[in-house]
N, CA, C and O atoms as CSV, one atom per row, in Angstrom:
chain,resi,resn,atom,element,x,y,z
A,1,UNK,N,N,13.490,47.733,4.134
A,1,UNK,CA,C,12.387,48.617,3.782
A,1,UNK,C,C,12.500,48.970,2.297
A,1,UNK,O,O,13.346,49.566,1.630
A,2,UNK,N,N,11.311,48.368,2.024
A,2,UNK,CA,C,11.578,49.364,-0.190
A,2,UNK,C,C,10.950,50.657,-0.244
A,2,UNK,O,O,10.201,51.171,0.586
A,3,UNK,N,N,11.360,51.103,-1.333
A,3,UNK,CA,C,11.243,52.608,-1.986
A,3,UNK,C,C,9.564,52.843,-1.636
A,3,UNK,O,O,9.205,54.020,-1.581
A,4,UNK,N,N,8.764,52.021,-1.451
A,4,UNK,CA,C,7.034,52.297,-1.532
A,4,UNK,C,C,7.134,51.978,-0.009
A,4,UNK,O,O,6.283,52.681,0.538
A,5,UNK,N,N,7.648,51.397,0.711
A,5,UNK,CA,C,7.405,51.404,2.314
A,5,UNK,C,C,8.168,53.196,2.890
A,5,UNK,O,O,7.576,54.036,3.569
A,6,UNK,N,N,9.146,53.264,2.503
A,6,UNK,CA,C,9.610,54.352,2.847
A,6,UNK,C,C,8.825,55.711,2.254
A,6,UNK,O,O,9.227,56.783,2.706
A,7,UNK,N,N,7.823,55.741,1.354
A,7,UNK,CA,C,7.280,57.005,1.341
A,7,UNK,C,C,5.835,56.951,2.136
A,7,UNK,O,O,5.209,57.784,2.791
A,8,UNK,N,N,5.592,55.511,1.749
A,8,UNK,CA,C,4.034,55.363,3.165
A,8,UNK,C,C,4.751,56.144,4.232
A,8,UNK,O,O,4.139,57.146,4.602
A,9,UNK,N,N,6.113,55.873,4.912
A,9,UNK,CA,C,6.097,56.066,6.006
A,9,UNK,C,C,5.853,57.368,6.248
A,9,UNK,O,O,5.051,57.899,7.016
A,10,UNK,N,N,7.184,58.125,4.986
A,10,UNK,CA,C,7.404,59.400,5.487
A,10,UNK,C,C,5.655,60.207,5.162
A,10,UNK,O,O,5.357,61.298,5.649
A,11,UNK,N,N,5.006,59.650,4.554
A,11,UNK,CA,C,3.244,60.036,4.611
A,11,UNK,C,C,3.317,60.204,5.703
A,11,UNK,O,O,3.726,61.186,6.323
A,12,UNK,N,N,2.779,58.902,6.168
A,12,UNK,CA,C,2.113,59.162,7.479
A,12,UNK,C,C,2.545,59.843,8.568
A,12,UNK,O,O,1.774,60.408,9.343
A,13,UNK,N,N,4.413,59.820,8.747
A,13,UNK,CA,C,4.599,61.183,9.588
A,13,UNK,C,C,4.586,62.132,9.622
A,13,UNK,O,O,4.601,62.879,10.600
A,14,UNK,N,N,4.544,62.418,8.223
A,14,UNK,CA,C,4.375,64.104,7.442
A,14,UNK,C,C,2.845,64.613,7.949
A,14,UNK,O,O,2.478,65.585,8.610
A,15,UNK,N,N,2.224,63.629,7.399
A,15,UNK,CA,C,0.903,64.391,7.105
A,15,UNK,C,C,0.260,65.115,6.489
A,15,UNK,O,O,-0.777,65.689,6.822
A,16,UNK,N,N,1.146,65.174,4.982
A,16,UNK,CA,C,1.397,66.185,4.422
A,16,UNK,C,C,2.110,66.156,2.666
A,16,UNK,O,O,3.268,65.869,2.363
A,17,UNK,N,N,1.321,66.431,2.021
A,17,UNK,CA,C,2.405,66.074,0.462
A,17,UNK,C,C,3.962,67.061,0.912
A,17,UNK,O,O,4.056,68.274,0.727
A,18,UNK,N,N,4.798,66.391,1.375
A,18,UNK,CA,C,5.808,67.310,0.906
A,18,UNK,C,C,6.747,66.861,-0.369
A,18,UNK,O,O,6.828,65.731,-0.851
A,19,UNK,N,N,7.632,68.396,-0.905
A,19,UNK,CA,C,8.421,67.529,-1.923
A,19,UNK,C,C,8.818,66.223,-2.188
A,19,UNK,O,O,8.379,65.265,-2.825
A,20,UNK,N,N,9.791,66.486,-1.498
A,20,UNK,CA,C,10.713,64.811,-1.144
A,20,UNK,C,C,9.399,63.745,-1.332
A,20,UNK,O,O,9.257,63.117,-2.381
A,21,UNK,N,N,8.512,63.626,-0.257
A,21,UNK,CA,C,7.364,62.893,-0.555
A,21,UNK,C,C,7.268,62.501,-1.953
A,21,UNK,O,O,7.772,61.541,-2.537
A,22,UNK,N,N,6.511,63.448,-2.374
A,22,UNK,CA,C,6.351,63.749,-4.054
A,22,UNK,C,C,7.258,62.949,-4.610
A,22,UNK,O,O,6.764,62.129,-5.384
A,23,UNK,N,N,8.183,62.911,-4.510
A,23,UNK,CA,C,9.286,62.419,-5.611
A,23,UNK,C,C,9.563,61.434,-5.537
A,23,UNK,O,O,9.988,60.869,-6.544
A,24,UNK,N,N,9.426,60.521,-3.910
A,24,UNK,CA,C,9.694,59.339,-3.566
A,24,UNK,C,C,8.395,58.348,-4.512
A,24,UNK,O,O,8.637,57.343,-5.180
A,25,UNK,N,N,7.177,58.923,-4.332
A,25,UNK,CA,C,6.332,58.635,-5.158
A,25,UNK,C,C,6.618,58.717,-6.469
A,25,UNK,O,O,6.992,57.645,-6.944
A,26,UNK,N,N,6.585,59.348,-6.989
A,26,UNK,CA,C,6.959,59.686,-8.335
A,26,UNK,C,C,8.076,58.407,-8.941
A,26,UNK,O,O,7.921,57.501,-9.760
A,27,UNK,N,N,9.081,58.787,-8.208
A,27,UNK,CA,C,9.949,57.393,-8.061
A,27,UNK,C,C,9.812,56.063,-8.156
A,27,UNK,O,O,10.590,55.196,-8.554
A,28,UNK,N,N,8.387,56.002,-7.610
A,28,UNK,CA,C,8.738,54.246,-7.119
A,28,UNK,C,C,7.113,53.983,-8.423
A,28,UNK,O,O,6.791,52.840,-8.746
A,29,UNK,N,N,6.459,55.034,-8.879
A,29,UNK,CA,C,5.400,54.509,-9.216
A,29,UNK,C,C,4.982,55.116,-10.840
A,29,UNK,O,O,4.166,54.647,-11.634
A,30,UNK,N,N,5.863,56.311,-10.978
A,30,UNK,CA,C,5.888,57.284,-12.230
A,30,UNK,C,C,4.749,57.442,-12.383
A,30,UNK,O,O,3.872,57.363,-11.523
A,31,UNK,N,N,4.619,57.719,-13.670
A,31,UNK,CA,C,2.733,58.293,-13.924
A,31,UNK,C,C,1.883,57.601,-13.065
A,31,UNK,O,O,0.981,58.336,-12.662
A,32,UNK,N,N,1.835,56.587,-12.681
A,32,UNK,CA,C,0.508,56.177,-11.841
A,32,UNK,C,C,0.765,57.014,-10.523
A,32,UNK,O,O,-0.132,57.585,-9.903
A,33,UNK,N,N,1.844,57.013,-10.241
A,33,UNK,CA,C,1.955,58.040,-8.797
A,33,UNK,C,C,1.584,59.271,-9.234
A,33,UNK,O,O,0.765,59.801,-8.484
A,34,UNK,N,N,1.912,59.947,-10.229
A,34,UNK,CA,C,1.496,61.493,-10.719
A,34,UNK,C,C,-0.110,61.636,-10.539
A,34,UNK,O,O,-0.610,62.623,-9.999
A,35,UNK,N,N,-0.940,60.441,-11.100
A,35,UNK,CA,C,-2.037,60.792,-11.497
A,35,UNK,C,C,-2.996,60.384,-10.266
A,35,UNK,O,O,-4.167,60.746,-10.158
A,36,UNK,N,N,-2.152,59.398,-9.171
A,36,UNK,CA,C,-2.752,59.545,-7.785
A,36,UNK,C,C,-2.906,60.745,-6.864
A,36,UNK,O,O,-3.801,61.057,-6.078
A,37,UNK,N,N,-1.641,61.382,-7.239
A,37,UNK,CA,C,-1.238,62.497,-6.579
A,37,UNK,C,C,-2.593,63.721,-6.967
A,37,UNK,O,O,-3.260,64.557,-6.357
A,38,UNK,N,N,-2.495,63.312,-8.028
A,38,UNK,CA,C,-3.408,64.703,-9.139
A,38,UNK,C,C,-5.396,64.083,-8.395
A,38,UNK,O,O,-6.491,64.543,-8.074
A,39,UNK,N,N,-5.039,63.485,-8.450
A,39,UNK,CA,C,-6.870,62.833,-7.807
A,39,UNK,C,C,-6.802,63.103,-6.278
A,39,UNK,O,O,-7.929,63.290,-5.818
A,40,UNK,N,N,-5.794,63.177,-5.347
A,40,UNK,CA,C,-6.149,63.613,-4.408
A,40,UNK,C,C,-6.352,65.020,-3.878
A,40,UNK,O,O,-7.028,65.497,-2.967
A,41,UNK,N,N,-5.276,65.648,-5.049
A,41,UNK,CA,C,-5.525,67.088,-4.369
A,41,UNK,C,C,-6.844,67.865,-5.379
A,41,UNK,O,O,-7.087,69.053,-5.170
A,42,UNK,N,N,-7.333,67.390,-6.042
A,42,UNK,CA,C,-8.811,67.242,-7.095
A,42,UNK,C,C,-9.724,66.508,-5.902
A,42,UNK,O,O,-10.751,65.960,-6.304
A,43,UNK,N,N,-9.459,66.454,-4.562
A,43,UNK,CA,C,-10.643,65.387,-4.186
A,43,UNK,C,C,-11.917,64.380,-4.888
A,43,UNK,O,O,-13.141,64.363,-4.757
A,44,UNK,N,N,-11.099,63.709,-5.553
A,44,UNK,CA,C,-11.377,62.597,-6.257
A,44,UNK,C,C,-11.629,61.532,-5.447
A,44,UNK,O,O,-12.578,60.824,-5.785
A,45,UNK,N,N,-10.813,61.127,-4.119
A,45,UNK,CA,C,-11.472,60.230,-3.479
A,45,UNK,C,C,-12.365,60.123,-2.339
A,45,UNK,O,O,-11.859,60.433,-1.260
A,46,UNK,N,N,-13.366,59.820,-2.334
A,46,UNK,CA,C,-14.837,59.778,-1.934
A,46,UNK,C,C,-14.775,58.056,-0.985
A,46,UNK,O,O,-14.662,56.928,-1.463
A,47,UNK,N,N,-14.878,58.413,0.197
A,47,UNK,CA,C,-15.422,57.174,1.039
A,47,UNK,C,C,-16.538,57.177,1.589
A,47,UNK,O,O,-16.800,58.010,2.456
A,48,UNK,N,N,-17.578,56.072,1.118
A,48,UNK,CA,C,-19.216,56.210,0.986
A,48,UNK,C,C,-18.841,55.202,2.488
A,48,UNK,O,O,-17.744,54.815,2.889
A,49,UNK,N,N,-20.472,54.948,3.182
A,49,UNK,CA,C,-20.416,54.167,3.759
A,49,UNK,C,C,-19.805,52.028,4.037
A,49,UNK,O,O,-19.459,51.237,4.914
A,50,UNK,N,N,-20.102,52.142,2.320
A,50,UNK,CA,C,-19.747,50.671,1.898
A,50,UNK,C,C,-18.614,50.604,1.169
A,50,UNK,O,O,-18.087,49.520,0.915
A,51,UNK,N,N,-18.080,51.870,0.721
A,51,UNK,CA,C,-17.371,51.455,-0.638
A,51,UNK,C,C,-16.448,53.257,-0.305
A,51,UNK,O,O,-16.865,54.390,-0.064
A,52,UNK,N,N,-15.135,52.659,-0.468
A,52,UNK,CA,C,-14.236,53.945,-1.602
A,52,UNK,C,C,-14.077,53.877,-2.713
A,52,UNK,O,O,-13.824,52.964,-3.499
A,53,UNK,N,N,-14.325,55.481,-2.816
A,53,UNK,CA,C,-14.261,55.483,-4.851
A,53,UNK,C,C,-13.181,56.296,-5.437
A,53,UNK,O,O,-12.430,57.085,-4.865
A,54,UNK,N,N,-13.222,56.058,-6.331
A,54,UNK,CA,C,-11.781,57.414,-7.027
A,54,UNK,C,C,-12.585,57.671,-8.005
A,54,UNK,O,O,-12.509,56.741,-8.808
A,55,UNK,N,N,-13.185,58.317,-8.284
A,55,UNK,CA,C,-13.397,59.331,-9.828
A,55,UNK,C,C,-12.345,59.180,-10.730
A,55,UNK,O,O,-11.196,59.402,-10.348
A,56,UNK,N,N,-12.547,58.878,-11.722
A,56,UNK,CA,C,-11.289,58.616,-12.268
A,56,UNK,C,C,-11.967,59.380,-13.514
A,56,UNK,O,O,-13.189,59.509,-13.587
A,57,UNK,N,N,-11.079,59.877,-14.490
A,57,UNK,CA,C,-11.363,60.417,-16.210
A,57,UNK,C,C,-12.597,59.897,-16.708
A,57,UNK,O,O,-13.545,60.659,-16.900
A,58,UNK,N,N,-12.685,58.521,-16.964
A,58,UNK,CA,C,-13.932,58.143,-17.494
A,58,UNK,C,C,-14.946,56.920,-17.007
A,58,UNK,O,O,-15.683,56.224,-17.706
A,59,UNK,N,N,-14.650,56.885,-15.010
A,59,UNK,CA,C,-15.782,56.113,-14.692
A,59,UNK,C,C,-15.065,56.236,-12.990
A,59,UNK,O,O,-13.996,56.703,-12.598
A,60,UNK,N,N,-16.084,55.657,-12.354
A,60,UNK,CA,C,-15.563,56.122,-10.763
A,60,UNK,C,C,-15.081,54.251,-10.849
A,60,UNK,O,O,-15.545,53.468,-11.678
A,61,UNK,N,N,-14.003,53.874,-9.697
A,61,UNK,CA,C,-13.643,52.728,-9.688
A,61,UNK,C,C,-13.695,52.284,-7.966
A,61,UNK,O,O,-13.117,52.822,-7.021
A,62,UNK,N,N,-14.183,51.660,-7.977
A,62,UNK,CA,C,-14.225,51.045,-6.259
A,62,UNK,C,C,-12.928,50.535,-5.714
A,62,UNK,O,O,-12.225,49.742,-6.339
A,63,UNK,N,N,-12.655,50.968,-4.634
A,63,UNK,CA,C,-11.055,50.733,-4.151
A,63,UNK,C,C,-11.828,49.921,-2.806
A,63,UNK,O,O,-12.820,50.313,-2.191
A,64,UNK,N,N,-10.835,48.368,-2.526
A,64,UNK,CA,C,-11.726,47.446,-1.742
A,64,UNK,C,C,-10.490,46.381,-1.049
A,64,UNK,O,O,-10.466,45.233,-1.492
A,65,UNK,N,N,-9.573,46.734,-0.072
A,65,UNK,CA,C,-8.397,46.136,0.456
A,65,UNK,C,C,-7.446,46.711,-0.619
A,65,UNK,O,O,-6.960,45.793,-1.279
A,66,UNK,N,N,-7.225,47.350,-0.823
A,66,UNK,CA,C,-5.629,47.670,-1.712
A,66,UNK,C,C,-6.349,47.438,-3.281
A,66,UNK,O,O,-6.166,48.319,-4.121
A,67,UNK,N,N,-7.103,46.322,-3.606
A,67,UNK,CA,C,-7.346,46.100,-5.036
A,67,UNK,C,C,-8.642,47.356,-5.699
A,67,UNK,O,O,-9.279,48.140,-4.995
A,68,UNK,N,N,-8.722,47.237,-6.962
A,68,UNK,CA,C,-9.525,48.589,-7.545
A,68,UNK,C,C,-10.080,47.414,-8.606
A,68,UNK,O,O,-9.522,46.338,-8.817
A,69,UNK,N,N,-11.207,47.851,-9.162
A,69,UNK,CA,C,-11.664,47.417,-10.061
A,69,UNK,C,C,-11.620,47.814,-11.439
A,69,UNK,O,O,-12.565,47.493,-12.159
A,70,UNK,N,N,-10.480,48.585,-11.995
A,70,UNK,CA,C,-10.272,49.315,-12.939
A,70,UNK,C,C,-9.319,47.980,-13.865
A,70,UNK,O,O,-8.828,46.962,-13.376
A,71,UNK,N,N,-9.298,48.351,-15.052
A,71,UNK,CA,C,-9.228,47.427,-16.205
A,71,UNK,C,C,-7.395,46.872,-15.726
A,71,UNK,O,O,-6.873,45.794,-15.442
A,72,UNK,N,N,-6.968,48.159,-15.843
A,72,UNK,CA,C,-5.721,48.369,-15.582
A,72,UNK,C,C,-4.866,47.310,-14.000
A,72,UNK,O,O,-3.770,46.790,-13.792
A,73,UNK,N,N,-5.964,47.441,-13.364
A,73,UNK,CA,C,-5.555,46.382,-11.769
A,73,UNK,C,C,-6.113,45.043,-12.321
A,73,UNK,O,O,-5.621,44.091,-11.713
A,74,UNK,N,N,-6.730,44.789,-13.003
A,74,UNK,CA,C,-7.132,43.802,-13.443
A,74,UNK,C,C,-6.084,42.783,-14.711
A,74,UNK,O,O,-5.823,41.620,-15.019
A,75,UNK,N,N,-5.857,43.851,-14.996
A,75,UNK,CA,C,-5.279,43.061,-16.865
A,75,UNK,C,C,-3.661,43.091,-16.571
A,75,UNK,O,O,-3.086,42.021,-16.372
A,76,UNK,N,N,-2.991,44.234,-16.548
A,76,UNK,CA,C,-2.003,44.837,-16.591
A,76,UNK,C,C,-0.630,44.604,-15.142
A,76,UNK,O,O,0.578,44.446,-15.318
A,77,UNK,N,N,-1.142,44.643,-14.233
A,77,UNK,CA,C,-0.086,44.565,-12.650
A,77,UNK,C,C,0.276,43.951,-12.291
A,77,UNK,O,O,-0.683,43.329,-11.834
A,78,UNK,N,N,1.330,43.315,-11.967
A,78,UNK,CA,C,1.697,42.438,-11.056
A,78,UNK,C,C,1.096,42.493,-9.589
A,78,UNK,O,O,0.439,43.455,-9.190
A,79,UNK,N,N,1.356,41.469,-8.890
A,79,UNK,CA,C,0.678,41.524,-7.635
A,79,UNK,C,C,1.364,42.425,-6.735
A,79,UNK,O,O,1.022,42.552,-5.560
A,80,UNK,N,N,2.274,43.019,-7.235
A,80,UNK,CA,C,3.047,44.099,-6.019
A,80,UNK,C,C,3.197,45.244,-6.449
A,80,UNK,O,O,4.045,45.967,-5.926
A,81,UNK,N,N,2.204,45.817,-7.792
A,81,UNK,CA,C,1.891,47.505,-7.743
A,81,UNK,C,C,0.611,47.627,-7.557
A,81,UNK,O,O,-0.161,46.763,-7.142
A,82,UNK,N,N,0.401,48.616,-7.838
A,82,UNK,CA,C,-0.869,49.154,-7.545
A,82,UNK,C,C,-1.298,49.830,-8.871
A,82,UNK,O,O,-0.573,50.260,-9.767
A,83,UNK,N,N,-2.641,49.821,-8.783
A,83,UNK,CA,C,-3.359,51.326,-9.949
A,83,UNK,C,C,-3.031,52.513,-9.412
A,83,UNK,O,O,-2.370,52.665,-8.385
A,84,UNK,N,N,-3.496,53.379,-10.111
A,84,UNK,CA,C,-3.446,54.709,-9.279
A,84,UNK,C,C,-4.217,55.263,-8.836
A,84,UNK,O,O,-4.228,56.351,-8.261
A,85,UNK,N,N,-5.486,54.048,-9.228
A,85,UNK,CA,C,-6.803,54.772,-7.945
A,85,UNK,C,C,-6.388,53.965,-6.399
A,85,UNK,O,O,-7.072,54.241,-5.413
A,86,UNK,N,N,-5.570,53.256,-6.313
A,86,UNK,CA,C,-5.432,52.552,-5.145
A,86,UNK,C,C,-4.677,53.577,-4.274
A,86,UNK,O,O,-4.995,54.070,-3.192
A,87,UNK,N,N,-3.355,53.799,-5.212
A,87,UNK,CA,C,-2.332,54.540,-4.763
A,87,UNK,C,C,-3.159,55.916,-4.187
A,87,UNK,O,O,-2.812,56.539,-3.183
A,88,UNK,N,N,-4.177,56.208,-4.933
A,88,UNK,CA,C,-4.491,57.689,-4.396
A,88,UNK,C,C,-5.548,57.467,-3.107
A,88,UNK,O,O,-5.817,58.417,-2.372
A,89,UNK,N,N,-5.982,56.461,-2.949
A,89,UNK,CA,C,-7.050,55.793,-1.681
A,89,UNK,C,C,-5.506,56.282,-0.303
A,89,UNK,O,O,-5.616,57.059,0.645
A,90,UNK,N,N,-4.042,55.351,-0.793
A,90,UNK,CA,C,-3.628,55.575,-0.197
A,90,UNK,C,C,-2.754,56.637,0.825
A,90,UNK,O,O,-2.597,56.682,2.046
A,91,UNK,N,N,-2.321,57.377,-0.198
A,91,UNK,CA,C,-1.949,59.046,-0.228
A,91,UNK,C,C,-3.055,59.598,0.282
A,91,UNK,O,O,-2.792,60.338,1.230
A,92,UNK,N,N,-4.429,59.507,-0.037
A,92,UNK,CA,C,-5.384,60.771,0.604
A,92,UNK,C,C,-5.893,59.797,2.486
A,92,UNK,O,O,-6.259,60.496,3.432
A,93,UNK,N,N,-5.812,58.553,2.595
A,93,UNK,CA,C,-5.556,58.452,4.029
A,93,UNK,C,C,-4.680,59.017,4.763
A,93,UNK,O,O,-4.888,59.426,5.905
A,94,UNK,N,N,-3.633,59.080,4.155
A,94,UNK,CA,C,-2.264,59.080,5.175
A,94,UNK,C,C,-2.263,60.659,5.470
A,94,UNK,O,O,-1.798,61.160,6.494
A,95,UNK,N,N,-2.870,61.379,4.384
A,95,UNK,CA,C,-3.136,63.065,4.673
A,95,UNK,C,C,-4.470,63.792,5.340
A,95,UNK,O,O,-4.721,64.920,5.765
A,96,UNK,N,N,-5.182,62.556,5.202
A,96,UNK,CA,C,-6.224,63.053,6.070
A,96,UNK,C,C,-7.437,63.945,4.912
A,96,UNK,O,O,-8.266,64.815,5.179
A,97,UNK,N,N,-7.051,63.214,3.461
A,97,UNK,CA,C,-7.902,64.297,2.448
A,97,UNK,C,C,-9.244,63.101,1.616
A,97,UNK,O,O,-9.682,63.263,0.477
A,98,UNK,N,N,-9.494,62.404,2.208
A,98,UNK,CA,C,-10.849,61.589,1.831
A,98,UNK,C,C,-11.759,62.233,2.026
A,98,UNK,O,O,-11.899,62.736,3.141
A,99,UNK,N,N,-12.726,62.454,0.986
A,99,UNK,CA,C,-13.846,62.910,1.110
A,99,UNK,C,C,-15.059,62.067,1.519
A,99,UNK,O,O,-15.459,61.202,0.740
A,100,UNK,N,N,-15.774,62.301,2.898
A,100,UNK,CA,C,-16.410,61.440,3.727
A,100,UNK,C,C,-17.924,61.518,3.107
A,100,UNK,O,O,-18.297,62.691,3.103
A,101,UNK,N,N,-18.498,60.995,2.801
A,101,UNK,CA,C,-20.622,60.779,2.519
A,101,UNK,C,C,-20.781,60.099,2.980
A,101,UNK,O,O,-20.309,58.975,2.811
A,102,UNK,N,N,-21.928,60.639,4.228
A,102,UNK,CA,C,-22.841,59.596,5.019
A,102,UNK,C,C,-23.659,58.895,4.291
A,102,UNK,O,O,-24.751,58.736,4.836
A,103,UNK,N,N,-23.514,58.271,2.962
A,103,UNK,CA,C,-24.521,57.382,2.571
A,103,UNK,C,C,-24.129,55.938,2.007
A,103,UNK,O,O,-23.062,55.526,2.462
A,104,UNK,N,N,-24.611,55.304,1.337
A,104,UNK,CA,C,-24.516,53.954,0.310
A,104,UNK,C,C,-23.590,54.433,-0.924
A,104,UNK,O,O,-23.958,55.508,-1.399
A,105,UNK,N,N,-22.430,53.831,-1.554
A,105,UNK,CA,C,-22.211,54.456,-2.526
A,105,UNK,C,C,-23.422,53.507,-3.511
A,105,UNK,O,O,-23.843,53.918,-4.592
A,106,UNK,N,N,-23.803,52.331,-2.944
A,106,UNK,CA,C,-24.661,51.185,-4.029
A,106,UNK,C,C,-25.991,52.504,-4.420
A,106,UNK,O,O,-26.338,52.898,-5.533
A,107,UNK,N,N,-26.399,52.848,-3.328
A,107,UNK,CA,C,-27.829,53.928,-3.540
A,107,UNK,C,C,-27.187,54.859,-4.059
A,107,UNK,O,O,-28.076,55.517,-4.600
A,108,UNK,N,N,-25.871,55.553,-4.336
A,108,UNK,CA,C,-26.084,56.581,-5.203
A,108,UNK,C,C,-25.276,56.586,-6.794
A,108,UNK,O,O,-25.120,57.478,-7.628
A,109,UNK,N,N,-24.879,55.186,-6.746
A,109,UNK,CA,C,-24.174,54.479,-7.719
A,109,UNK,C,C,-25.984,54.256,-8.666
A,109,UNK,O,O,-25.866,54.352,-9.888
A,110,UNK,N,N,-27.109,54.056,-8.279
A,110,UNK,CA,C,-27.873,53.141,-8.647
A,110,UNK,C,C,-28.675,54.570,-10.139
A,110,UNK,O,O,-29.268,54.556,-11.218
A,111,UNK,N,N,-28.112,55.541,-9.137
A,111,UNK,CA,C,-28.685,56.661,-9.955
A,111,UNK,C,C,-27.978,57.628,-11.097
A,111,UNK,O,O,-28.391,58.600,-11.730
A,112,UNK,N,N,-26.229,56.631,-11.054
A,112,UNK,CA,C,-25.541,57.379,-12.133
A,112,UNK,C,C,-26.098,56.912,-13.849
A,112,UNK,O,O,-25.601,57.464,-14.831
Protein backbone atom coordinates (compact mmCIF):
# COMPACT_ATOMS: atom_id res chain seq x y z
CA UNK A 1 0.00 0.00 0.00
CA UNK A 2 1.66 3.69 -0.78
CA UNK A 3 1.50 6.84 1.19
CA UNK A 4 -1.68 8.12 -1.32
CA UNK A 5 -3.53 4.63 -0.93
CA UNK A 6 -3.24 4.82 2.77
CA UNK A 7 -4.82 8.30 3.22
CA UNK A 8 -7.74 7.45 0.51
CA UNK A 9 -8.27 4.83 2.89
CA UNK A 10 -8.09 6.38 6.15
CA UNK A 11 -10.71 9.12 4.11
CA UNK A 12 -13.02 7.00 3.45
CA UNK A 13 -13.22 5.42 6.94
CA UNK A 14 -12.98 8.63 8.63
CA UNK A 15 -15.33 10.49 6.83
CA UNK A 16 -13.88 13.21 7.91
CA UNK A 17 -10.66 15.68 7.48
CA UNK A 18 -8.91 14.55 10.47
CA UNK A 19 -5.36 15.68 11.46
CA UNK A 20 -3.34 12.73 10.77
CA UNK A 21 -5.47 12.71 7.50
CA UNK A 22 -4.28 16.19 6.80
CA UNK A 23 -0.79 15.43 7.04
CA UNK A 24 -0.79 12.15 5.30
CA UNK A 25 -1.96 14.39 2.48
CA UNK A 26 0.13 17.04 2.93
CA UNK A 27 2.83 14.39 2.85
CA UNK A 28 2.39 12.57 -0.11
CA UNK A 29 1.24 15.68 -2.26
CA UNK A 30 2.57 19.15 -0.48
CA UNK A 31 1.06 22.27 -1.85
CA UNK A 32 -1.14 20.56 -4.29
CA UNK A 33 -2.61 18.64 -1.30
CA UNK A 34 -2.85 22.04 0.74
CA UNK A 35 -4.66 23.75 -1.98
CA UNK A 36 -7.08 20.64 -2.52
CA UNK A 37 -7.71 20.62 0.96
CA UNK A 38 -8.36 24.59 0.90
CA UNK A 39 -11.06 24.08 -2.23
CA UNK A 40 -12.92 21.65 -0.42
CA UNK A 41 -13.62 23.15 2.70
CA UNK A 42 -14.30 26.64 0.35
CA UNK A 43 -16.83 24.29 -1.48
CA UNK A 44 -15.16 24.70 -4.59
CA UNK A 45 -16.19 21.45 -5.88
CA UNK A 46 -19.41 21.48 -7.77
CA UNK A 47 -20.84 18.16 -9.48
CA UNK A 48 -23.20 19.30 -12.39
CA UNK A 49 -25.12 16.68 -14.05
CA UNK A 50 -22.36 15.99 -16.88
CA UNK A 51 -19.34 17.28 -15.51
CA UNK A 52 -17.31 17.97 -11.99
CA UNK A 53 -15.79 21.20 -11.53
CA UNK A 54 -13.29 22.77 -9.11
CA UNK A 55 -13.31 26.53 -9.15
CA UNK A 56 -10.06 27.10 -9.09
CA UNK A 57 -8.23 31.00 -8.62
CA UNK A 58 -8.53 31.87 -12.16
CA UNK A 59 -10.94 29.51 -14.17
CA UNK A 60 -13.24 26.49 -13.13
CA UNK A 61 -11.45 23.13 -14.49
CA UNK A 62 -13.46 19.94 -15.36
CA UNK A 63 -12.42 16.88 -13.34
CA UNK A 64 -13.34 13.67 -15.77
CA UNK A 65 -11.92 9.95 -14.43
CA UNK A 66 -9.09 11.19 -12.15
CA UNK A 67 -7.73 13.59 -15.14
CA UNK A 68 -8.52 17.66 -14.97
CA UNK A 69 -8.09 19.83 -17.68
CA UNK A 70 -5.92 22.37 -16.06
CA UNK A 71 -2.53 23.40 -17.73
CA UNK A 72 -0.72 21.94 -14.86
CA UNK A 73 -2.35 18.00 -15.46
CA UNK A 74 -1.59 18.59 -18.79
CA UNK A 75 2.10 19.98 -19.12
CA UNK A 76 3.69 19.31 -15.81
CA UNK A 77 2.68 15.42 -14.03
CA UNK A 78 3.64 12.39 -14.35
CA UNK A 79 1.08 9.79 -14.86
CA UNK A 80 0.92 8.92 -11.11
CA UNK A 81 0.08 12.45 -9.45
CA UNK A 82 -2.54 14.31 -9.65
CA UNK A 83 -3.51 18.27 -9.88
CA UNK A 84 -5.08 19.55 -7.09
CA UNK A 85 -8.32 20.00 -8.62
CA UNK A 86 -8.38 16.19 -8.96
CA UNK A 87 -7.05 15.63 -5.55
CA UNK A 88 -9.83 17.88 -4.18
CA UNK A 89 -12.74 15.96 -6.50
CA UNK A 90 -11.16 13.30 -4.40
CA UNK A 91 -11.06 14.40 -0.71
CA UNK A 92 -14.58 16.12 -1.08
CA UNK A 93 -16.10 12.44 -2.23
CA UNK A 94 -14.67 10.52 0.39
CA UNK A 95 -16.26 13.32 2.95
CA UNK A 96 -19.33 13.57 1.52
CA UNK A 97 -18.66 17.62 0.73
CA UNK A 98 -19.50 17.92 -3.22
CA UNK A 99 -21.61 20.40 -4.03
CA UNK A 100 -24.60 18.77 -6.03
CA UNK A 101 -26.63 21.11 -9.20
CA UNK A 102 -29.39 19.56 -10.81
CA UNK A 103 -28.34 20.96 -14.08
CA UNK A 104 -25.82 20.87 -17.32
CA UNK A 105 -22.57 22.28 -16.28
CA UNK A 106 -22.32 22.74 -20.60
CA UNK A 107 -25.77 25.13 -20.10
CA UNK A 108 -24.34 27.00 -17.39
CA UNK A 109 -20.74 26.99 -18.57
CA UNK A 110 -22.36 28.55 -21.93
CA UNK A 111 -23.26 31.68 -19.89
CA UNK A 112 -19.89 32.36 -18.06
Amino acid sequence: MTEVDDWRAALAEAGELRPAIVTAILSAHGDRGGRAIDAVAEQRVKRYRDFTVVVGYESEYVIEDGGCTCKDSQYNLDADEQCWHALAVEIAERIDAVDHHDMWYSDVHDFM
